[in-house]
TORLUM-382528 format. One line per field, with one value per residue: residue number from 1; x, y, z of N, C-alpha, C, O in turn. Coordinates in steps of 0.05 Angstrom, whole numbers. Each point is the difference from the previous one (the first is absolute). Example, Ala and Ser with C-alpha at 12.3 -4.5 7.8 and 13.67 -1.06 7.14 Angstrom:
# residues 2
num: c(1_2)
n.east: c(264_-28)
n.north: c(-114_21)
n.up: c(156_-27)
ca.east: c(-18_16)
ca.north: c(24_24)
ca.up: c(0_1)
c.east: c(18_-15)
c.north: c(24_22)
c.up: c(0_14)
o.east: c(21_10)
o.north: c(0_22)
o.up: c(13_4)
END
This chain:
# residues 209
num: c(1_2_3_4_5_6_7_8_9_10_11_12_13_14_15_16_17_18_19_20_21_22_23_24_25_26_27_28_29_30_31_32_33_34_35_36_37_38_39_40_41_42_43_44_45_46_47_48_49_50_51_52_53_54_55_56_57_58_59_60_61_62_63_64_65_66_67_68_69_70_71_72_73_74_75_76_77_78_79_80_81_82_83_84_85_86_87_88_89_90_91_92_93_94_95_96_97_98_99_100_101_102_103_104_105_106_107_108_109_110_111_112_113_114_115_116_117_118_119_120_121_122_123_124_125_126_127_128_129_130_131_132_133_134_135_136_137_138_139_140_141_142_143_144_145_146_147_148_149_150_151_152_153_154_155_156_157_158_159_160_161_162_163_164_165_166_167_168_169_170_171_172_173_174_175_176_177_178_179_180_181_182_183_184_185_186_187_188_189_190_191_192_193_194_195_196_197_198_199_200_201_202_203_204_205_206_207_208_209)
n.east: c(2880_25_4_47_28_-10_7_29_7_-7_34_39_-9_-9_3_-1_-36_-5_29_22_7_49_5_-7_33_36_12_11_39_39_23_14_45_26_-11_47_13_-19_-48_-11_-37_-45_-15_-24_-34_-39_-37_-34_-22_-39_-42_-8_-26_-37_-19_-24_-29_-31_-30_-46_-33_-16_-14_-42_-43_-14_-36_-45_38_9_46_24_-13_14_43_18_4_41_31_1_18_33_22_7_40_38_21_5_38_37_13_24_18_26_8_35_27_9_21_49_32_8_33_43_25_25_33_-31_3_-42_-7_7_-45_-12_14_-4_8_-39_-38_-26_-27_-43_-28_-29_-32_-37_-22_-22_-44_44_5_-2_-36_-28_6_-6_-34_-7_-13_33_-36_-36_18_-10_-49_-37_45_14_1_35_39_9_3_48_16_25_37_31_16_15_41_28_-1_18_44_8_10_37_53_34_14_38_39_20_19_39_36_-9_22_39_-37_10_-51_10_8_-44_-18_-1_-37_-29_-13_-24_-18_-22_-43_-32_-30_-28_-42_-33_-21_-41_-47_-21_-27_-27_-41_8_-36)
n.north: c(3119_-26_10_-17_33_6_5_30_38_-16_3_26_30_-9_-6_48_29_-2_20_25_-38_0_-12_-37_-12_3_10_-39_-9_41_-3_-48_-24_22_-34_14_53_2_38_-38_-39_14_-7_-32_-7_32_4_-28_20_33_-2_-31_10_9_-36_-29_11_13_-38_-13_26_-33_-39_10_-14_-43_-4_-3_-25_-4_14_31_33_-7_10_42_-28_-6_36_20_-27_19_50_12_-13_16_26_-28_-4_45_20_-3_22_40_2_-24_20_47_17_-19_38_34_-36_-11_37_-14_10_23_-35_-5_-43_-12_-8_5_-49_39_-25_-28_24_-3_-26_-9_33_3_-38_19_24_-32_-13_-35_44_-49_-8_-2_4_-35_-24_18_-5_-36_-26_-12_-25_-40_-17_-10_-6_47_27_-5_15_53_38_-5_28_22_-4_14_26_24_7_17_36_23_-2_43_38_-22_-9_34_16_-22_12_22_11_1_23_28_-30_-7_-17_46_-1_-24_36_-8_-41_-14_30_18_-20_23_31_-18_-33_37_27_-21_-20_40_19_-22_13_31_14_-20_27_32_-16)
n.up: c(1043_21_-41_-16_-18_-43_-42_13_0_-48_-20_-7_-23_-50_-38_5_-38_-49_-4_8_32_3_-44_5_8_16_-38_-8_15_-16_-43_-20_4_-32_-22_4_-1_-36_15_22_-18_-19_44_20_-14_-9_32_6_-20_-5_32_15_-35_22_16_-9_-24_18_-8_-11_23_27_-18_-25_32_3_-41_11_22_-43_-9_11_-32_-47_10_0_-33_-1_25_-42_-22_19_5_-56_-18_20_-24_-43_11_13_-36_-44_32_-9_-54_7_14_-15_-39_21_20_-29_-11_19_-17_-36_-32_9_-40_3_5_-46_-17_45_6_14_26_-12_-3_34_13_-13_24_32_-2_2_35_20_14_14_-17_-6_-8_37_44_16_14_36_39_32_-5_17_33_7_-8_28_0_18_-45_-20_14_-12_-33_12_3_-28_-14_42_30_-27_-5_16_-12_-24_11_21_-22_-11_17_25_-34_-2_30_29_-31_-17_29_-33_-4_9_-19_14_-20_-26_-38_3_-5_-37_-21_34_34_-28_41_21_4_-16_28_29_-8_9_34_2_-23_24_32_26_-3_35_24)
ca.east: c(-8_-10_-32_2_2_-23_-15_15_-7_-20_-9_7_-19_-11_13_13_-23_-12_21_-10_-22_-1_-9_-31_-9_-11_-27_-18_-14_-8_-24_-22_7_-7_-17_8_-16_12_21_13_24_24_16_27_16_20_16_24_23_24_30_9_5_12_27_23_-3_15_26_11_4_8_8_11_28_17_22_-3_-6_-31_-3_-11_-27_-19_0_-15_-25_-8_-7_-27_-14_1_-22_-29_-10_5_-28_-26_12_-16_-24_-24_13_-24_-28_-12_3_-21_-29_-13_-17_-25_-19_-6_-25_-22_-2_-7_21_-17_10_29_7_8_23_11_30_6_11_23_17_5_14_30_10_-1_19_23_15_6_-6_22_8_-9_26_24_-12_-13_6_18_8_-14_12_20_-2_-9_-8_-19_-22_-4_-1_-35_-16_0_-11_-34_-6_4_-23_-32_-12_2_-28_-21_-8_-16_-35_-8_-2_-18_-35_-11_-13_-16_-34_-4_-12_-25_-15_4_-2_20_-5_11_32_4_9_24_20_27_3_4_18_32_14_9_20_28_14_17_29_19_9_21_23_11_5_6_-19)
ca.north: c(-26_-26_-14_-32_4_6_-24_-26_10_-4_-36_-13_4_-14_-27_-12_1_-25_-21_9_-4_15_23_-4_-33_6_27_-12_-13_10_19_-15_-9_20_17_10_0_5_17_-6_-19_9_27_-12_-14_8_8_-28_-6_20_-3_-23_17_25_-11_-6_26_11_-5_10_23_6_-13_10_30_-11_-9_-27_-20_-18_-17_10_6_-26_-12_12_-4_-25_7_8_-16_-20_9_3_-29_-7_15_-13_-21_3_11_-22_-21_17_1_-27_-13_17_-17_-23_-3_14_-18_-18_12_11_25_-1_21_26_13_4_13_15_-6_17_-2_-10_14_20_-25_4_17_2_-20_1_21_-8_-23_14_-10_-5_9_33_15_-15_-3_22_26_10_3_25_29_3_7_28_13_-4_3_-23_-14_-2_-17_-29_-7_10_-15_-29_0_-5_-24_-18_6_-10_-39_-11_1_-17_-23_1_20_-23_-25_16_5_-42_-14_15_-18_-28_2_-13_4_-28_7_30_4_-9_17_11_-21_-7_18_-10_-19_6_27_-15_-6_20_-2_-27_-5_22_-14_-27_-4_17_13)
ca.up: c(11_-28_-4_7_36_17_-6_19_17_0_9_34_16_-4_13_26_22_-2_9_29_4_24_-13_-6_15_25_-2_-9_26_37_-9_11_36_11_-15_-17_-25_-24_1_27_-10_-26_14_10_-16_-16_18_4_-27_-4_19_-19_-16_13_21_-26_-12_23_12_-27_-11_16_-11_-13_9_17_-20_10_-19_-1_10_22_-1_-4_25_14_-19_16_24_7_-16_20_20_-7_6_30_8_0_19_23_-2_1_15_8_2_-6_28_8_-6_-5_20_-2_-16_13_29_-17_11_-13_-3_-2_30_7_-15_11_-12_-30_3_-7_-15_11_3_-28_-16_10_-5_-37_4_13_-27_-29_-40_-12_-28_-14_7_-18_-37_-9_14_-13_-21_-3_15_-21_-31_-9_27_33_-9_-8_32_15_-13_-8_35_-6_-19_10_15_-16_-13_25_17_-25_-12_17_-2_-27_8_26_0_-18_20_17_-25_-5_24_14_-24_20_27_19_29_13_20_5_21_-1_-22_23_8_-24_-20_18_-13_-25_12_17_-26_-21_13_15_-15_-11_20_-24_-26_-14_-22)
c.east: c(-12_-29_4_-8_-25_-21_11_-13_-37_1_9_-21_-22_9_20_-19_-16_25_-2_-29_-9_-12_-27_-20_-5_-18_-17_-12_-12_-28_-27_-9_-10_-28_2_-20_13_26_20_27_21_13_16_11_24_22_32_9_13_22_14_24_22_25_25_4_21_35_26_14_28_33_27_12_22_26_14_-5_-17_-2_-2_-25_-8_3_-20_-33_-1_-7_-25_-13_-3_-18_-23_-14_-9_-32_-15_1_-27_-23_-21_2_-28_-22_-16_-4_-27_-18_-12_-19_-17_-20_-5_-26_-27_-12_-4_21_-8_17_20_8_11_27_20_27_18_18_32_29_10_22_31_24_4_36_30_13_1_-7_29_17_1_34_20_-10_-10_12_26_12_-18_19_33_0_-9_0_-26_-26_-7_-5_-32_-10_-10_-18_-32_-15_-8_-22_-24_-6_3_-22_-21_-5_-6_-22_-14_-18_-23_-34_-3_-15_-22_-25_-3_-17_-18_-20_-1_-8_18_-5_5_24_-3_7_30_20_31_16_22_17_19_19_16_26_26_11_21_27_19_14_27_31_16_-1_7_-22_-11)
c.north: c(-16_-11_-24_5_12_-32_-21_14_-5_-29_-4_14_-17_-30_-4_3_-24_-22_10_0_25_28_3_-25_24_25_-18_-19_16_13_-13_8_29_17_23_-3_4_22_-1_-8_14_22_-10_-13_17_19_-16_-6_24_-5_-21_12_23_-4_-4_22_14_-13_0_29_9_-15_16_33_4_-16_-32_-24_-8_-38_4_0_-28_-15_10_3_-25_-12_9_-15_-31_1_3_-30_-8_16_0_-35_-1_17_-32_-25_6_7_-24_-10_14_-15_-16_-8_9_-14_-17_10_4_29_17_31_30_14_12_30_34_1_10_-5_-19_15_20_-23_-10_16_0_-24_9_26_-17_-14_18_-11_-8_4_37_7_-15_-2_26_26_7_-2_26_30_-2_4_31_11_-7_-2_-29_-22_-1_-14_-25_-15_11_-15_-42_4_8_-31_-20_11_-8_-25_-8_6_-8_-25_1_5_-16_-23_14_-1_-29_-13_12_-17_-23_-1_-18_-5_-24_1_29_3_-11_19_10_-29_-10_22_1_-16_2_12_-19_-13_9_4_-22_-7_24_-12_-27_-8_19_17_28)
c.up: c(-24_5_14_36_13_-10_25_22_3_-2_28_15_5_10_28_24_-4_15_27_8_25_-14_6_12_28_-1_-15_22_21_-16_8_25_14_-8_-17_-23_-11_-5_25_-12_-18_9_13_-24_-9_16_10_-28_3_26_-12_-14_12_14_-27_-8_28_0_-31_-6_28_-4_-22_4_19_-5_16_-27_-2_16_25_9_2_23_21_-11_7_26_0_-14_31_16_-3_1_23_7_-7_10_23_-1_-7_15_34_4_-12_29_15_-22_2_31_2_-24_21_30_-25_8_-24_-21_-3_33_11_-23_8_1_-23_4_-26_-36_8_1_-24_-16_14_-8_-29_-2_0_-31_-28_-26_3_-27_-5_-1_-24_-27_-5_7_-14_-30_-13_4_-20_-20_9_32_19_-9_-15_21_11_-20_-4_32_-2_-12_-3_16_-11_-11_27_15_-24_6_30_5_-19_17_19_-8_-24_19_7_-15_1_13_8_-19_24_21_28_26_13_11_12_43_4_-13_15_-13_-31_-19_26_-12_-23_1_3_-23_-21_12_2_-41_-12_19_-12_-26_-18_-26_16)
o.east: c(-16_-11_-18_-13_-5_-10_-10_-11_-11_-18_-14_-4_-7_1_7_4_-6_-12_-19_-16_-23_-7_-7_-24_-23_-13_-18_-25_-18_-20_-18_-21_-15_-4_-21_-13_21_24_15_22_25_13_22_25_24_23_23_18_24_24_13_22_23_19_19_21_25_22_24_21_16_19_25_18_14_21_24_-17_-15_-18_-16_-6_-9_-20_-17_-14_-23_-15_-13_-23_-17_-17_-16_-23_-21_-19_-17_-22_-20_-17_-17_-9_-17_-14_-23_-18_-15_-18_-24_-18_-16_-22_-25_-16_-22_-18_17_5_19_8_5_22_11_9_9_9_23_22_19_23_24_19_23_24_21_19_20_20_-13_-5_15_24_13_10_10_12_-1_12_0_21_12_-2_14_20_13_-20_-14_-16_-22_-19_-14_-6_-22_-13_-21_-25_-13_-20_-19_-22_-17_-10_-18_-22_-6_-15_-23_-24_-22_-18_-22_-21_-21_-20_-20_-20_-7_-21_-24_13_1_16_-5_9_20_9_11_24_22_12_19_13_21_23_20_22_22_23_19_21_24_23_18_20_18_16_0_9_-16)
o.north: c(7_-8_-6_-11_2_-13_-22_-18_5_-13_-14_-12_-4_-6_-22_-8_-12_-21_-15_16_8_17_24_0_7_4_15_-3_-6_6_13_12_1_22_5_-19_2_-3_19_10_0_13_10_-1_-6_5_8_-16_-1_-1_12_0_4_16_15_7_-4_11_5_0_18_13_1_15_20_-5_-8_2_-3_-15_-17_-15_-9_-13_-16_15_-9_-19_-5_9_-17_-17_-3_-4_-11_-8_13_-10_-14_-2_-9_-21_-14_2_3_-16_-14_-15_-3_-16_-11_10_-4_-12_8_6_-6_22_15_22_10_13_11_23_-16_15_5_-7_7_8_0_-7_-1_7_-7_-3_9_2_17_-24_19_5_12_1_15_11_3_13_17_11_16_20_19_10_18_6_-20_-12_-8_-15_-19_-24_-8_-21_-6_-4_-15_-12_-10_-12_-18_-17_-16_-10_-24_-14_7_-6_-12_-6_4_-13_-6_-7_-12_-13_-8_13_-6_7_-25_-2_4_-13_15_18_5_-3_-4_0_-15_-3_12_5_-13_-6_2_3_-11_-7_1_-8_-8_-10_1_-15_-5_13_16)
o.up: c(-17_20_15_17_24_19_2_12_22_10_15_21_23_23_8_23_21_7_7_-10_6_16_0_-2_1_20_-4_1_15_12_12_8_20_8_-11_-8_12_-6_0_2_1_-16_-2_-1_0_-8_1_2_4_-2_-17_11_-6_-2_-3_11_-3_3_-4_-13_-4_7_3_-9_6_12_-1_-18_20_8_8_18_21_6_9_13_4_3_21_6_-2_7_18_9_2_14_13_-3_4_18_16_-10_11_20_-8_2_13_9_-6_3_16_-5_2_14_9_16_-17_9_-3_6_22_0_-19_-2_-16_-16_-4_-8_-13_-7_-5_-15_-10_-3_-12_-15_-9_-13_-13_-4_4_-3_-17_-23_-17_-18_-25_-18_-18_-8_-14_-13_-8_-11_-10_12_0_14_6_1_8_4_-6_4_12_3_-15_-8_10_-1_-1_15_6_-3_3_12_-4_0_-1_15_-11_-5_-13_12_9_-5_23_-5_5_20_3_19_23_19_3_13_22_3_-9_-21_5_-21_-5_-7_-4_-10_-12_-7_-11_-11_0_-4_-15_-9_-16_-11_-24_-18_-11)
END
């Protein structure tokens, strides 16, 4: 395997998680919104990058022993890149609508903190959606220069640095903002990592990031 192809395997990791807001914009709002401490956040976080990660990887190795085109795959990497959208759509579509009534009854967000479902949701939307680039720019050309072991590697290799740069991003906010005080939007936070949530999807869906 070529040093170019793994140095490519560490910038697309990098730059297609900072270019995706859906990487890190919603464990940085539910972390507020939810009270999440530190070790909470950087465990879903990185939990939801490896499923992330893991779904491509599967369909990649499955792909190639099946001896399915890539252009195939990339189609079917796109059916699921629709649905993961569609499902932070209605997940933040959701829970902006629950926050914002429970800001409007002024309720207070400590109250709700018994509520643990929102990570589980997370991760499953993170499962669905695929790394576009991992299967076509990386995986098969990996399995063609050095076989099924290069294949892992190179995927090993894409997702360290794609979970790195979201706990770069995510527990860079998370500390930031523990400097700001936010108590003027704190009954409003549900209310705002909905809004965000619905954002990220509505922007992956039509604008393609």
């Amino acid at each position: 395997m070529s040093i170019t192809l793994i140095i490519t395997a560490v910038s697309i990791g990098i730059i297609h998680t900072l270019l995706g807001p859906d990487h890190y914009i919603p464990f940085i709002m539910l972390s507020k919104a939810r009270g999440w401490g530190a070790a909470k956040t950087a465990l879903i976080t990185t939990a939801c990058g490896a499923g992330h990660i893991l779904g491509s990887v599967i369909i990649g190795f499955a792909g190639l022993w099946f001896g399915i085109n890539v252009l195939h795959l990339e189609a079917f990497e796109g059916v699921r890149g629709s649905i993961a959208a569609w499902g932070f759509i209605a997940f933040g579509l959701v829970y902006f609508v629950w926050g914002l009534r429970r800001a409007l009854k002024n309720r207070a967000q400590a109250d709700d903190a018994k509520i643990n479902t929102t990570g589980w949701v997370l991760f499953i939307i993170f499962v669905l959606g695929p790394c576009e680039p991992l299967i076509p720019v990386l995986m098969y050309p990996a399995a063609t220069g050095g076989g099924v072991w290069a294949m892992a590697l190179i995927a090993l290799i894409f997702g360290a640095a794609t979970i790195t740069t979201m706990l770069t991003v995510v527990m860079g906010a998370y500390y930031g903002l523990s400097f700001v005080s936010l108590k003027p939007l704190q009954r409003w936070g549900n209310a705002l990592a909905g809004f965000a949530i619905l954002a990220c999807g509505l922007s992956m869906q039509f604008l393609g990031l």
